[in-house]
KEKOLVEX-167858 format. One record per residue (C-alpha): residue in three letters; y, x, z. Coordinates in steps of 0.05 Angstrom, whole numbers, plus 32768, in hexadecimal, padded with zeros to 4 digits. Layout:
N
alaYXZ ...
END
This chain:
699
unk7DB07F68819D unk7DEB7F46817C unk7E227F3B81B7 unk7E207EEA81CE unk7E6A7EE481BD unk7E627EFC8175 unk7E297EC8816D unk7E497E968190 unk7E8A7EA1815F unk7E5F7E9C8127 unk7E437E638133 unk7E887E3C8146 unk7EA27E5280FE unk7E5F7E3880DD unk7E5E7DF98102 unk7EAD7DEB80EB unk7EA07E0180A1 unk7E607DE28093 unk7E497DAC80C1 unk7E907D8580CC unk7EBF7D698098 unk7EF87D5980C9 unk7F1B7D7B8100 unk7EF27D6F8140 unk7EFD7D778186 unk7EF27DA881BA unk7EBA7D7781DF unk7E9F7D6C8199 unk7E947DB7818C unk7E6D7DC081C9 unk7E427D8B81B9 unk7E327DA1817E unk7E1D7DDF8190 unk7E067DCB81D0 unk7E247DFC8201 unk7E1E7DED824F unk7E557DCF826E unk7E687E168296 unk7E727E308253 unk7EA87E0C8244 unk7EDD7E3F8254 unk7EC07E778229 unk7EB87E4281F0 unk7F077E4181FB unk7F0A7E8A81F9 unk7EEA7E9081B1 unk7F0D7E548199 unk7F557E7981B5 unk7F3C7EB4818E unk7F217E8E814B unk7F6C7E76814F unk7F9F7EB8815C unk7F717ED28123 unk7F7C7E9C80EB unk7F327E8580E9 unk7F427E4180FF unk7F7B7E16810C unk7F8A7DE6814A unk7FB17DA7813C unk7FEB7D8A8164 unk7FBC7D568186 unk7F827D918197 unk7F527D88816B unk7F327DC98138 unk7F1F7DD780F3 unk7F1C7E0D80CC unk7F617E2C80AA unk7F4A7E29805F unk7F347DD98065 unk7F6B7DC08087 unk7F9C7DD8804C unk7FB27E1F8068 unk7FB07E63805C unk7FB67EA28087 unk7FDE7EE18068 unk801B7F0C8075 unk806C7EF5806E unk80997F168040 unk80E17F0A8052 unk81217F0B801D unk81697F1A803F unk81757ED28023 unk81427EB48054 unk81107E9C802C unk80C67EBD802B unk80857EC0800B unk80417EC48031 unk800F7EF48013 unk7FC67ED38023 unk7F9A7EFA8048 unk7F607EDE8019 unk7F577EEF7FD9 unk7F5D7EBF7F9A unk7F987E987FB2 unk7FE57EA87F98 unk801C7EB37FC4 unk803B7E7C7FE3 unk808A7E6F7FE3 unk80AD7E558020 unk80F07E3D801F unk81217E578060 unk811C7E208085 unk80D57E1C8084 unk80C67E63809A unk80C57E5880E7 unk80E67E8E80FA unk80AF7EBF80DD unk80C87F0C80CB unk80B17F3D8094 unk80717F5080AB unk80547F1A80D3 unk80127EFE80CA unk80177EB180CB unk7FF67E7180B0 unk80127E50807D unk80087E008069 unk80057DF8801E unk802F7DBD800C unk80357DC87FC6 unk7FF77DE07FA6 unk801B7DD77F5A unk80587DFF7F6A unk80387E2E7FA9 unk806B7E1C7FDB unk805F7E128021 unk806F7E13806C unk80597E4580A3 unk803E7E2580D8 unk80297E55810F unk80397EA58110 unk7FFF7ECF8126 unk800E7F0D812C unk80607F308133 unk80667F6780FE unk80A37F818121 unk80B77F928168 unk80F17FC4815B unk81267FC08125 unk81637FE5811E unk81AA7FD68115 unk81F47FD68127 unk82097FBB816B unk823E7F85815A unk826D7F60818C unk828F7F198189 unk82B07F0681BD unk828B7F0D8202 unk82487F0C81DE unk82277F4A81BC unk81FB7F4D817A unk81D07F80814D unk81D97F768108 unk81927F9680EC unk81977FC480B7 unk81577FA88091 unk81687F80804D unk81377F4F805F unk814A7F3980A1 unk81707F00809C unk817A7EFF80E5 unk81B67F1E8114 unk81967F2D815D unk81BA7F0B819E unk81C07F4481D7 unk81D27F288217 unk82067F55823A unk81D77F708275 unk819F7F878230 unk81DD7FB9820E unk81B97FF78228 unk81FB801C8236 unk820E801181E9 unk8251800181CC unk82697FD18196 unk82627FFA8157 unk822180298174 unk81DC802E8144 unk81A980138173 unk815980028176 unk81507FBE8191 unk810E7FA481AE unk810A7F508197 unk81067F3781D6 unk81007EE581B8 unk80F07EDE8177 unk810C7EAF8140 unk80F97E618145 unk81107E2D8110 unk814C7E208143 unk81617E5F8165 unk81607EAF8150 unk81497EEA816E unk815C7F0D81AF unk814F7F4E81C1 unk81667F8A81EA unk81807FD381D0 unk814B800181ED unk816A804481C8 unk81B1805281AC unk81A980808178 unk81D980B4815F unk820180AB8125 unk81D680C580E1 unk81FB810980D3 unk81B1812880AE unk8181810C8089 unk8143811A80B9 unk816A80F580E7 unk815E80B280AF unk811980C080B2 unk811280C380F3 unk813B808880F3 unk80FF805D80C8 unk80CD807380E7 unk80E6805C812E unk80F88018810A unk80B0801380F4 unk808A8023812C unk80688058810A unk8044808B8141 unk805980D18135 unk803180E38172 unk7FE280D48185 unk7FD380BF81CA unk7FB580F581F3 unk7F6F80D481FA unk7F7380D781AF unk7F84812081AA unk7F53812981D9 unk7F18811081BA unk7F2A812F8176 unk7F2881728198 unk7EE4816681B0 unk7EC481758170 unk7EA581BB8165 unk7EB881E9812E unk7E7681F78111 unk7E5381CB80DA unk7E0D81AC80E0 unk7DF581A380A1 unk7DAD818480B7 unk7D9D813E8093 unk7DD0814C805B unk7DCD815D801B unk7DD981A4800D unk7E0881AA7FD1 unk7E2A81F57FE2 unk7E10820B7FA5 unk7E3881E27F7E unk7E7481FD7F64 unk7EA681D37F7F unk7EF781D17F84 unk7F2D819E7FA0 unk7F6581907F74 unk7FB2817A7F98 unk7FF3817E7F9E unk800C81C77FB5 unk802381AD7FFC unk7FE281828007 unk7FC08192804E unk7F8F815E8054 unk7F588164801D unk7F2B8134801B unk7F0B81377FD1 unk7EED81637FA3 unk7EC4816A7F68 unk7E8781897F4B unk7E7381797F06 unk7E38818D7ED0 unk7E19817B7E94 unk7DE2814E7E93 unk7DAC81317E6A unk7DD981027E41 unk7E1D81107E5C unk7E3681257E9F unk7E2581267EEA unk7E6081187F15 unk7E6981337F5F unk7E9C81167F83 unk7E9B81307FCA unk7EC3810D7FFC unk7EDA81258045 unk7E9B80FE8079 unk7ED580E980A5 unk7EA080B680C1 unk7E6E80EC80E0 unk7EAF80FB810B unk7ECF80B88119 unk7E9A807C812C unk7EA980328139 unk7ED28020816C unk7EDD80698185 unk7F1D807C81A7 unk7F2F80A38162 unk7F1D806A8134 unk7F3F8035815A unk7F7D80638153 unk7F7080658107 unk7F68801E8100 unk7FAA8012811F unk7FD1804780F6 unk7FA4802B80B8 unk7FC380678085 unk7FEA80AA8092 unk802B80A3807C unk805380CF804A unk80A280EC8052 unk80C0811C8025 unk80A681608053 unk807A813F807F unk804A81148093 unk802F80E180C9 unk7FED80E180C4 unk7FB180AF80D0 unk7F7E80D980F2 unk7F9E81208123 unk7FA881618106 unk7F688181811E unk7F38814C80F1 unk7F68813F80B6 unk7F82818B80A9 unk7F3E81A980C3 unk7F09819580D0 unk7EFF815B809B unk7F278182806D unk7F05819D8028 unk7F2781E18039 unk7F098219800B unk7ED882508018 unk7EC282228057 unk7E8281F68061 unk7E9F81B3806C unk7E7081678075 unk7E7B8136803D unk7E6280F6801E unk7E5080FB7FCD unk7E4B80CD7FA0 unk7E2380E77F5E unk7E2F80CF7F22 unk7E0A80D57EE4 unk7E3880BF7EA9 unk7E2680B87E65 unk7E5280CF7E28 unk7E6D80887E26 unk7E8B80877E62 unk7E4A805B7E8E unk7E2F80737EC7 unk7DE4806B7EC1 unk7DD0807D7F06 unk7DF480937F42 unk7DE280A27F89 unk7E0C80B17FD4 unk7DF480D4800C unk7E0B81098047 unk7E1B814E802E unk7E3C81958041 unk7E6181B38002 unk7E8C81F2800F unk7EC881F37FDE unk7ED382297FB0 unk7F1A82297FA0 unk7F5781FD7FB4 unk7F7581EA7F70 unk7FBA81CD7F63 unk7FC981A47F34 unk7FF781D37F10 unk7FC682057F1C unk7F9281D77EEF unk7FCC81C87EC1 unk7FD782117EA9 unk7F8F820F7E9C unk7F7E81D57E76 unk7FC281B67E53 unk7FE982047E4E unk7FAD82287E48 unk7FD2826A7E6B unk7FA982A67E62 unk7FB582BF7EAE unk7FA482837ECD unk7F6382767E99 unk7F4782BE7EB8 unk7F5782B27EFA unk7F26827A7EFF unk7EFE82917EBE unk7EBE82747EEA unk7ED782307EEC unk7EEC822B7EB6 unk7EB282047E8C unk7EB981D77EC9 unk7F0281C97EBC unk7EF581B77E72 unk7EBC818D7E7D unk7EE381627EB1 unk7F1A815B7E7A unk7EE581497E4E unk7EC581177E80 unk7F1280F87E8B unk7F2080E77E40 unk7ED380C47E41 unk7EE780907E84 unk7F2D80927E6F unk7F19807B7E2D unk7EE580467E47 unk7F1D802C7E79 unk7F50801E7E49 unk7F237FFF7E24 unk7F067FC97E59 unk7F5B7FBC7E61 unk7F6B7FE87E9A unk7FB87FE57EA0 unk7FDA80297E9F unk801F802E7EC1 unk804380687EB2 unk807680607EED unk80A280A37EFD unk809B80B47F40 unk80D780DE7F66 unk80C781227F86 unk80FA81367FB9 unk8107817A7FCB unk811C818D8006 unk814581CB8021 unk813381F1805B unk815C81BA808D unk813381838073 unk817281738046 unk816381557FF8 unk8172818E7FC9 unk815A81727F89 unk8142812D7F83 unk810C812F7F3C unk80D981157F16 unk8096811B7F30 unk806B81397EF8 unk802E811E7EE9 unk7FFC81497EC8 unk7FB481467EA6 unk7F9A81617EE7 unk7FBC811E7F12 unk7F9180F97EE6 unk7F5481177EE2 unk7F4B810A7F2D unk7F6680C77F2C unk7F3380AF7EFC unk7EFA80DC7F1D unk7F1080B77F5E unk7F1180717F3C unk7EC7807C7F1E unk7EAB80957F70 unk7ED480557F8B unk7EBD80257F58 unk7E71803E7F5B unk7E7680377FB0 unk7E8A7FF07FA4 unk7E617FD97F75 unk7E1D7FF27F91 unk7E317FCF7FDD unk7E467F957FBA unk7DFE7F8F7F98 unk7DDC7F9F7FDC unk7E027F5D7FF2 unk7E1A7F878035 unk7E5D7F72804F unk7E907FA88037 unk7ED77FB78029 unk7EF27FA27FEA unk7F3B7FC17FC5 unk7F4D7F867F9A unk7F887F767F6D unk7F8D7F347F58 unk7F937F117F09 unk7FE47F057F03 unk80037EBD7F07 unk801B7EA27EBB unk80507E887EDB unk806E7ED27EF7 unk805C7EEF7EAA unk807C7EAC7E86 unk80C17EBB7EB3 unk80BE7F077E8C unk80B07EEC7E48 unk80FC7EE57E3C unk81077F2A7E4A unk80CB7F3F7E1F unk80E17F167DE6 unk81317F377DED unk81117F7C7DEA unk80E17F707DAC unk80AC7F6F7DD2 unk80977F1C7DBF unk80447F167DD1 unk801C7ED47DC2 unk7FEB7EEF7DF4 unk7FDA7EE27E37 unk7FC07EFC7E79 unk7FAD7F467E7C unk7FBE7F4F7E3A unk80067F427E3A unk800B7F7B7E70 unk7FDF7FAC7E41 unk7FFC7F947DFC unk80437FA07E19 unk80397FDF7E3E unk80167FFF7DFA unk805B7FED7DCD unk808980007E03 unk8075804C7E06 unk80A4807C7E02 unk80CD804A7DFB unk811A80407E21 unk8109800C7E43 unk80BF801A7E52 unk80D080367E99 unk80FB7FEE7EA5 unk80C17FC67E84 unk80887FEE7EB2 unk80AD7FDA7EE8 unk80B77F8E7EDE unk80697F887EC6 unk80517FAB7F0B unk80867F747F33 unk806A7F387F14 unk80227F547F27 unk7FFF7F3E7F6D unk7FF37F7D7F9E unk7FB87FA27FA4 unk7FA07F957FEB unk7F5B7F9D8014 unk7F327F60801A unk7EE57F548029 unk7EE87F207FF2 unk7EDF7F477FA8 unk7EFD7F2C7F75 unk7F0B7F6E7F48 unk7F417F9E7F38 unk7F6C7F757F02 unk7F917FB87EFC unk7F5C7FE17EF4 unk7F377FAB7EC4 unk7EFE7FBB7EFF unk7EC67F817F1C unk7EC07FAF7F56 unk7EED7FDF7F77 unk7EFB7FFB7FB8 unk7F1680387FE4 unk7EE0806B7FEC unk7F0280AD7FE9 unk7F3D80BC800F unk7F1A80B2805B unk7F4780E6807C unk7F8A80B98062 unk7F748070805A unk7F49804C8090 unk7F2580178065 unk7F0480578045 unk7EF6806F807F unk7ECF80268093 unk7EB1802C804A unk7E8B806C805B unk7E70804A809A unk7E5480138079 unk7E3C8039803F unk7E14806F806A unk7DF480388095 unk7DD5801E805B unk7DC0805A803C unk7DA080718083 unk7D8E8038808E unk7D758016804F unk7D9F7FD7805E unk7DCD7FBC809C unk7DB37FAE80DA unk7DC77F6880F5 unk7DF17F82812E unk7E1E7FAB80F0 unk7E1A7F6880CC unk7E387F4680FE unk7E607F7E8117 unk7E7E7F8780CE unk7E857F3480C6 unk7EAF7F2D8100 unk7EE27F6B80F8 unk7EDB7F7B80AD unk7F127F41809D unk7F487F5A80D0 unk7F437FA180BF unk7F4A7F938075 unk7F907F5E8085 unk7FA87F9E80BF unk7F997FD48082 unk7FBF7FAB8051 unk7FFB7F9F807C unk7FFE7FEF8098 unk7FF58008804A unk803D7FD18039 unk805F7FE78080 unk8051802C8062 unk8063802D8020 unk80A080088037 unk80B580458067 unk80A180718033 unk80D9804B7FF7 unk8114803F8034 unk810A80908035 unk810C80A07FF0 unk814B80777FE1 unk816680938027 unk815C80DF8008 unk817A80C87FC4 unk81B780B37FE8 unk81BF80ED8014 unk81B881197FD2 unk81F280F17FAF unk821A80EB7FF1 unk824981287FE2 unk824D811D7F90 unk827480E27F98 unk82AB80E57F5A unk828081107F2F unk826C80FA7EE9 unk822480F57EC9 unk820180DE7E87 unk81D480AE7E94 unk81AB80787E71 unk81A680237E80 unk816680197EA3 unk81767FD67EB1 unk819F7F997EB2 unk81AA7F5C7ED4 unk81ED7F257EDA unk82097F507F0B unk820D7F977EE4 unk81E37FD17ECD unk81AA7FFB7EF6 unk81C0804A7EDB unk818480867EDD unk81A680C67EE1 unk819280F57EAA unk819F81387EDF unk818081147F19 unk814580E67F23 unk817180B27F46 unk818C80667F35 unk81C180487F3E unk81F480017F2D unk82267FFD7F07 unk82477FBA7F15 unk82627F8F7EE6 unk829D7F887F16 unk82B17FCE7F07 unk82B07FCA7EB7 unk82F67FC67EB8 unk83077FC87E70 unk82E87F887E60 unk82CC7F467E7D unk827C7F537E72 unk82487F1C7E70 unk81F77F217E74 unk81D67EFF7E2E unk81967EF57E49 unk817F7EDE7E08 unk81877F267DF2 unk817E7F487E34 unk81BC7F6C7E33 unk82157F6F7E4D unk823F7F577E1E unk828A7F647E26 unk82B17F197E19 unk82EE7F457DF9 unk82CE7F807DD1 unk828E7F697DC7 unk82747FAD7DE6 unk822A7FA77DF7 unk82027FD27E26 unk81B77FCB7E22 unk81787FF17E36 unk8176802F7E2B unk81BE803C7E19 unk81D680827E2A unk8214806F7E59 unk823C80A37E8C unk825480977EC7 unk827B80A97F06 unk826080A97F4E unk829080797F6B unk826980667FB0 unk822A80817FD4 unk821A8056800F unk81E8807E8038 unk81DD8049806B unk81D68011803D unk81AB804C800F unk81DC802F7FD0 unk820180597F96 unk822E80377F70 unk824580517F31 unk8284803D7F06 unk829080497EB5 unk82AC80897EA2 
END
């Protein structure tokens, strides 16, 4: 039976969207629907709810209609330190919308609001109503003026300082690092409040910064009891009845040498006209149902988190490190896509259903490295019976990778750092993440499983879970064309194929890193939605997140609905309805938990590159332009993997100028010119590790 309320919610939103053209009132909606009079007050109830969840919008004078006719949008704020803000729609198909500071109402980075759009042209706007608070703790530095006490936050895009009433100081002093609670947020006409509920210790390590970040972000080291409890409920032993039984299979995981959690691996084979492609992923699901204490927990978190030595994960230790985990030499429950690819790169037929695999090796991907790309005899006979499996999965990669490139998937080549730590959690070395044949093997073996889930639930018409990346605005790529055309890099096309035509010239280029970069700003983000409308990155109709349940929660609600259908042959209506009603907020929640990560996870990066620098202030180092703006030069170390500026104000030997014609400094006096790529060195003059800045001056 399909619960009243969900029916009766349903049919409010139909009534507003298809059988009224104007914003009606409450008598009118009960009317229309023709609910008793003693109804009334749970007709207010759904309404409420229609409302805190962006469905529908009441005006000033009390009357409804729904959000997307009355000119609004629902979506997340972005905040700048300067005060203005962009809303990024829940919905997908519409652009970001720009609104000015004095139009923001208060919101904060992180808040889910609705937005009116007043210019549709120029995609400016006001926020009308916030939703839902993205922040409840900040941190910052107490501050005192006078008799009255204030936190200055240490976020850059906080353009707020936080009144503390005397009797809220918590014992701290003028001066003292402190987490403050927001007591009273922002309106148009007043700021925040708040009171300091922990004075923290002045940062003397750098696990102390992380530490730090996560307690700004909220992020949960710790899982309830109740959660821990049911986790532990589990037995140890395997049932394998109903699945698939695909032990025979030689099978292997392939990850980074400190991964724990492994939830993929692969079998392959040769088939009749190509290949047949196993990729087994961790059933997280037959663990964690719908709306048990362990998944509501995972919906929450939304993804694990990842530091430099450790990890917050989504799901406790006993599932994500055991029990779900493809751990070798052990029988373990998974969910397989097949795919049978032809020697073009299509698959012709593929098929998903409950299996049990049992691993037979844990591969690295330097381990698969020496194999395939160094061909080291040692490592060749230690796994001499895999490998025909390794060299048909390279074989299989060059097909897809081929056939991708082809259909315009975009390719960023965008170093990554890899920090490495000492045995007091202190950065050591601070380098460039390689990225081998092996990373991509599995990337484009994961792409091909996630793009094959999609497409068949999207063809059974069942409501899913979509990972889409919108088409680029001309506007964002006409604002680089400037730069393009100062580089050498002057294109007459337009859309996707500016970002493919320029990324193909600019290999192995100087400035390809810079260029990489400002191509992936000017794109939209990749977010979860339940509308698809394609992977514009991955030149993909269809595309969502299939295989990394233990780690990601939209997976993990992926798996759910795609084994209901499978067992079921199609969704009953209580999953319909079940799926309609939450499928929307857990795809906006997933969005904003993967950006509150990813955020945590860059503020700690830059925090470790600062703490590395801290003590080699006054050294010298080559390094090389990696960009430039009116204000100076951005410097990559050649030694290190770490940026930093070199201000114009501290080119002392001449008065510099940006050409932005030419994309490059120009000194007034000598005519010296500094442009990408240059080879430049410089001395450490400053290394800010609460503001996580190095400066760097000429040598």
């Amino acid at each position: 039976m399909i619960p009243k309320a969900i029916k009766e919610r349903e049919a409010i939103l139909s009534f507003l969207k298809t059988k009224t053209d104007r914003p009606v009132s409450l008598k009118e909606i009960s009317a229309a629907l023709r609910l008793p009079k003693h109804e009334s007050r749970a007709l207010k109830r759904i309404l409420n709810s229609l409302i805190n969840s962006g469905d529908i919008y009441k005006t000033r004078i009390g009357l409804y209609g729904p959000a997307e006719s009355m000119n609004l949008i629902n979506g997340s704020f972005q905040a700048h330190k300067d005060g203005f803000g962009f809303v990024i729609p829940d919905k997908s198909g519409e652009g970001d919308l720009f609104i000015p500071r004095r139009k923001t109402m208060g919101a904060m980075s992180g808040d889910r609001v609705i937005a009116r759009v007043e210019s549709p042209v120029k995609r400016d706007g006001a926020i009308i109503k916030i939703l839902e608070r993205g922040k409840k703790k900040m941190i910052g530095r107490l501050h005192q003026d006078k008799q009255s006490f204030y936190v200055e936050p240490k976020g850059r895009n906080f353009p707020f300082d936080i009144y503390i009433s005397p009797g809220n100081k918590g014992g701290a002093k003028s001066g003292s690092l402190v987490v403050v609670e927001i007591t009273t947020y922002p309106t148009p006409v007043r700021g925040p409040e708040g009171k300091v509920v922990k004075v923290l210790p002045e940062v003397d390590e750098p696990r102390m910064e992380i530490d730090m970040i996560v307690e700004e972000r909220s992020l949960p080291r710790r899982f309830p009891a109740h959660v821990l409890k049911e986790a532990g409920e589990f037995p140890d032993t395997v049932h394998t009845r109903g699945r698939v039984d695909c032990r025979g299979l030689l099978t292997v995981t392939i990850d980074g040498e400190d991964a724990k959690d492994f939830d993929d691996a692969i079998s392959i084979s040769r088939g009749k006209d190509g290949f047949v492609l196993y990729v087994h992923i961790a059933d997280v699901s037959h663990y964690v149902k719908w709306d048990s204490v362990l998944d509501l927990e995972a919906r929450q978190r939304g993804t694990s988190v990842y530091f430099p030595g450790s990890v917050i994960p989504m799901l406790p230790e006993r599932l994500s490190n055991n029990l779900c985990s493809l751990v070798p030499k052990k029988d373990r429950l998974t969910f397989t896509a097949e795919l049978h690819i032809n020697k073009s790169g299509t698959i012709m037929k593929k098929d998903f259903y409950p299996s049990v695999i049992n691993s037979n090796e844990r591969m690295t991907y330097t381990s698969v490295k020496k194999i395939l790309t160094d061909r080291e005899p040692a490592e060749r006979k230690k796994y001499g019976y895999l490998l025909e499996n390794f060299e048909m999965m390279e074989e299989l990669y060059n097909i897809l990778k081929k056939k991708k490139t082809s259909q315009g998937s975009l390719d960023f080549d965008l170093p990554e750092p890899d920090i490495l730590l000492d045995i007091q959690g202190a950065p050591e070395a601070v380098i460039k993440a390689e990225r081998y044949m092996s990373h991509m093997i599995i990337e484009e073996f994961m792409i091909a499983a996630n793009e094959a889930v999609a497409s068949h639930l999207e063809s059974l018409g069942v409501p899913s879970i979509y990972r889409v990346h919108e088409k680029p605005d001309t506007s964002k790529l006409d604002e680089l064309k400037p730069i393009f055309k100062a580089l050498g890099y002057e294109t007459k096309k337009s859309g996707g194929s500016v970002f493919r035509s320029i990324l193909n010239k600019a290999k192995g280029t100087a400035e390809e890193s810079m260029l990489n970069i400002l191509l992936l700003r000017s794109l939209k983000q990749a977010k979860y939605s339940t509308d698809n409308v394609g992977h514009f990155g991955l030149a993909s109709k269809s595309y969502t997140h299939f295989t990394s349940p233990i780690r990601r929660y939209p997976d993990l609600a992926v798996h759910r609905i795609l084994k209901e259908v499978i067992g079921h042959k199609k969704l009953s209506e209580n999953m319909r309805q079940y799926l309609n009603k939450n499928l929307p907020q857990i795809a906006a929640h997933s969005s904003q938990t993967e950006r509150t990560a990813a955020d945590a996870e860059r503020e700690i990066v830059m925090a470790m590159k600062a703490w590395f620098m801290k003590d080699k202030v006054g050294n010298e180092y080559e390094g090389v332009v990696a960009g430039i703006n009116s204000q100076g030069l951005k410097i990559q170390l050649k030694d290190f993997f770490v940026e930093g500026f070199l201000r114009v104000s501290s080119m002392t030997d001449d008065y510099y100028r940006f050409d932005e014609e030419k994309y490059r400094l120009i000194g007034r006096r000598g005519k010296k010119r500094f442009t990408l790529g240059d080879e430049i060195s410089v001395r450490v003059e400053r290394v800010d590790v609460e503001e996580r800045d190095i400066t760097f001056g000429l040598v």
